[in-house]
LUMDRENZA-227912 format. One record per residue (C-alpha): residue in one letter; x, y, z. Coordinates in pm, whole numbers, padded with zeros to 5 digits, always signed. Layout:
AXYZ/...
//
This chain:
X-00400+04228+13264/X-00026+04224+13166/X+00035+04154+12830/X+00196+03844+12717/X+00540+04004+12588/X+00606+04112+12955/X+00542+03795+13066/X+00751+03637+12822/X+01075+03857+12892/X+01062+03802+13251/X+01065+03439+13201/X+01350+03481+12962/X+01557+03676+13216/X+01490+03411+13510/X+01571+03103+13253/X+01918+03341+13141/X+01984+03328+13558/X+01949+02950+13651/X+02205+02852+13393/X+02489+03104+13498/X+02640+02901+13773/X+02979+02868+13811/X+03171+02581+13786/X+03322+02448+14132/X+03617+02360+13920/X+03665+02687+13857/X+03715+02832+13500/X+03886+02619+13215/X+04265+02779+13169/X+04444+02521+12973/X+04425+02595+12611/X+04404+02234+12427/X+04570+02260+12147/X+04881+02017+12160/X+04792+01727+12398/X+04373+01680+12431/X+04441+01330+12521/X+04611+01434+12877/X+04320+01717+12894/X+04042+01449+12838/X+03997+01316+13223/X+03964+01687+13337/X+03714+01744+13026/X+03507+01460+13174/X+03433+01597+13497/X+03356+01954+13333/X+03074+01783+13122/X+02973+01583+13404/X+02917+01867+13620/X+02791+02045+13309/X+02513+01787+13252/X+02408+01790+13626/X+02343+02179+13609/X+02145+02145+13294/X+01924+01891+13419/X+01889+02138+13744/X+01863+02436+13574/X+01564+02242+13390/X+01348+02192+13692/X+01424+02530+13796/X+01290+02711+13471/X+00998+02468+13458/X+00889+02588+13790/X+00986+02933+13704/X+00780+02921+13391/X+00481+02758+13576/X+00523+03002+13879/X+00527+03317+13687/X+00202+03229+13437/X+00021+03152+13744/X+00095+03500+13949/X+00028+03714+13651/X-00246+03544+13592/X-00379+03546+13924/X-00234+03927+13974/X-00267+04049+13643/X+00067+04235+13751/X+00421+04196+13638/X+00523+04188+14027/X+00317+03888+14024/X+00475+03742+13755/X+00858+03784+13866/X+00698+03665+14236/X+00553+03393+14131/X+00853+03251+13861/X+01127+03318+14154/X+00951+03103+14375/X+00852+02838+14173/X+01194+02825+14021/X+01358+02750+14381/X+01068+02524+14424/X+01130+02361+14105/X+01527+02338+14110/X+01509+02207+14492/X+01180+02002+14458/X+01317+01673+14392/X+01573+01643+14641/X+01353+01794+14887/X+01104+01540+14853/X+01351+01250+14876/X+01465+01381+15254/X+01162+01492+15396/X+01070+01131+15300/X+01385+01000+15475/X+01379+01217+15784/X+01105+01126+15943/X+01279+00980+16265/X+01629+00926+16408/X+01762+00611+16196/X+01636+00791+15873/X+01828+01093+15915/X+02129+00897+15995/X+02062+00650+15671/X+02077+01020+15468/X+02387+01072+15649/X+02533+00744+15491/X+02410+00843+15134/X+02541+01159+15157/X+02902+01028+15256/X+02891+00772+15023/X+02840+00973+14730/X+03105+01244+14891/X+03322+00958+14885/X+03266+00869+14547/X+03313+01234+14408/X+03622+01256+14608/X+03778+00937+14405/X+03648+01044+14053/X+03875+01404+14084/X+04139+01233+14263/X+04148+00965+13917/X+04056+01221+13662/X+04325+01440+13864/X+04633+01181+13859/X+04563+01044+13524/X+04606+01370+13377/X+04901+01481+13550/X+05080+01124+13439/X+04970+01149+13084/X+05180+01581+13065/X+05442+01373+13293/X+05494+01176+13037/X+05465+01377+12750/X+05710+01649+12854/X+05959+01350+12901/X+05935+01300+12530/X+05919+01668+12495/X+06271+01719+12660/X+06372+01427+12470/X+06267+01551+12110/X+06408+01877+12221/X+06783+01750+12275/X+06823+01489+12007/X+06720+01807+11779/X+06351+01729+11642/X+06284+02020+11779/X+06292+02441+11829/X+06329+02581+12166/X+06014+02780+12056/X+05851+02406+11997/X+05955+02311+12378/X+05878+02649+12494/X+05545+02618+12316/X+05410+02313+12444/X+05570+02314+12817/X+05328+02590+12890/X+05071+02434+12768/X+05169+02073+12995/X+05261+02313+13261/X+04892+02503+13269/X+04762+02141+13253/X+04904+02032+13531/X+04851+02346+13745/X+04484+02327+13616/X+04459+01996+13772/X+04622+02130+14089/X+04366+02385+14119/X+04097+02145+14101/X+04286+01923+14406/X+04276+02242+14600/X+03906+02346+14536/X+03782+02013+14587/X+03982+01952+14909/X+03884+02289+15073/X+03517+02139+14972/X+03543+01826+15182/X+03684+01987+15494/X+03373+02168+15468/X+03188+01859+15458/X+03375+01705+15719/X+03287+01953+15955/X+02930+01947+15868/X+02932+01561+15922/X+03073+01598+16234/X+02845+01841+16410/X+02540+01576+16240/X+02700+01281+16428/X+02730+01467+16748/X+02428+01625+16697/X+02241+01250+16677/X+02437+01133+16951/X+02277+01319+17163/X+01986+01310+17095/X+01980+00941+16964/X+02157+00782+17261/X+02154+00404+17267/X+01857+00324+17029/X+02087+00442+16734/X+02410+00367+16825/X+02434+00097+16555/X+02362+00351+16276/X+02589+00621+16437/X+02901+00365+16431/X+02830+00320+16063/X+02856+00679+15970/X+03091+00734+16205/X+03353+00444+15997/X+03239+00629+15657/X+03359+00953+15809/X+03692+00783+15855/X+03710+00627+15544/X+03597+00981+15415/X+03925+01094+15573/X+04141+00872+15431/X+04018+00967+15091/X+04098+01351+15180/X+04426+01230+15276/X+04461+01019+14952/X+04389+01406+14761/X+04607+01553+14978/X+04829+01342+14825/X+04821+01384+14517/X+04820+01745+14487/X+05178+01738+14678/X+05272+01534+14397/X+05140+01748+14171/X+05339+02024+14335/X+05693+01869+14330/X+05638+01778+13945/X+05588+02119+13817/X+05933+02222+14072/X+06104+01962+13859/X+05977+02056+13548/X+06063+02414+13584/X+06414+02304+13694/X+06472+01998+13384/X+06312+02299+13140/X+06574+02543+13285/X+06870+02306+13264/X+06768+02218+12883/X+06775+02630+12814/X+07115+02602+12966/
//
């Protein structure tokens, strides 16, 4: 029978797996040292999104733990062991949602009620970066304002305003970045909710056409909010032009 060390490592190695998920906000660049307050609204989402993959990563390593103590105790094998903890660590990780939509697709207005969950929360998502997003980029706006100010009334050294510019300026492009990731994520989505209204269309004809006009007017609104992103990451863009240029005409 494999001994229980074995066991124990292979657990450890799955468990070391499930948590080392990127983040699709991509990696922190900004260095808070100077303005956390501006920072704060793009912290948020990072422990948000943080919190969600711990609670995941949870369920996974549950099921992982539970998988692998049944196959190598069934097997007596470390192959049964690493079998049985992959599989009931994607059964553990995906369990719960799974459940709730094999419980909602069970016939053509169901799937199309998922549809408008789905969207909804989409949606949602879409306005929290957009806020977290614009908030931050007013609060550097408005500190390099003061910045430039300070600067020429002589409070302080151009290595002071050289200092914290790049720090605003890596902020803001921070926040860009996040615009850009997040937008290339809902055309994505868009697409797939596209195909899913088609798809129900024709198979759904006139008993569902009630439920397909309501997804079909969250699509558009999901749109709008794309547009709305689309936005603000052009503002976003002109600002740090602007900045570069006021930054280069204080040097002057």
């Amino acid at each position: 029978m494999m001994k229980k060390p074995v066991l124990l490592l292979c657990c450890l190695a799955l468990i070391g797996g499930s948590t080392g998920c990127a983040s699709k906000y991509g990696a922190q660049t900004t260095k808070v040292e100077r303005y956390p307050q501006c920072y704060a609204p793009i912290k948020q989402l990072r422990d948000d999104e943080t919190r969600v993959a711990k609670t995941t990563a949870g369920s996974a390593v549950g099921g992982a733990l539970l998988g692998a103590l049944i196959g190598g105790l069934s097997t007596g094998k470390v192959e049964g062991a690493v079998t049985g903890a992959a599989v009931g660590g994607i059964a553990g990780g995906a369990m719960g949602y799974a459940v709730a939509k094999q419980k909602e697709i069970k016939d053509q207005n169901a799937r199309m009620a998922s549809y408008l969950k789905d969207l909804d929360g989409d949606i949602a998502d879409l306005d929290a970066v957009k806020a977290s997003a614009g908030i931050c980029i007013q609060c550097y706006d408005k500190e390099f304002k003061a910045l430039l100010t300070s600067y020429k009334n002589g409070q302080i050294t151009k290595i002071e305003l050289d200092a914290s510019y790049q720090e605003i300026k890596s902020g803001i492009e921070e926040a860009r970045r996040i615009l850009g990731a997040k937008l290339q994520e809902a055309d994505k989505k868009d697409e797939q909710y596209q195909a899913a209204i088609n798809s129900e269309l024709q198979m759904a004809g006139d008993r569902n056409v009630g439920a397909t006009r309501t997804v079909q007017a969250k699509t558009v609104a999901y749109q709008r909010k794309k547009q709305d992103l689309q936005q603000t990451d052009t503002e976003c863009s002109r600002m740090l032009v602007s900045m570069d240029q006021d930054m280069a005409a204080a040097a002057g």
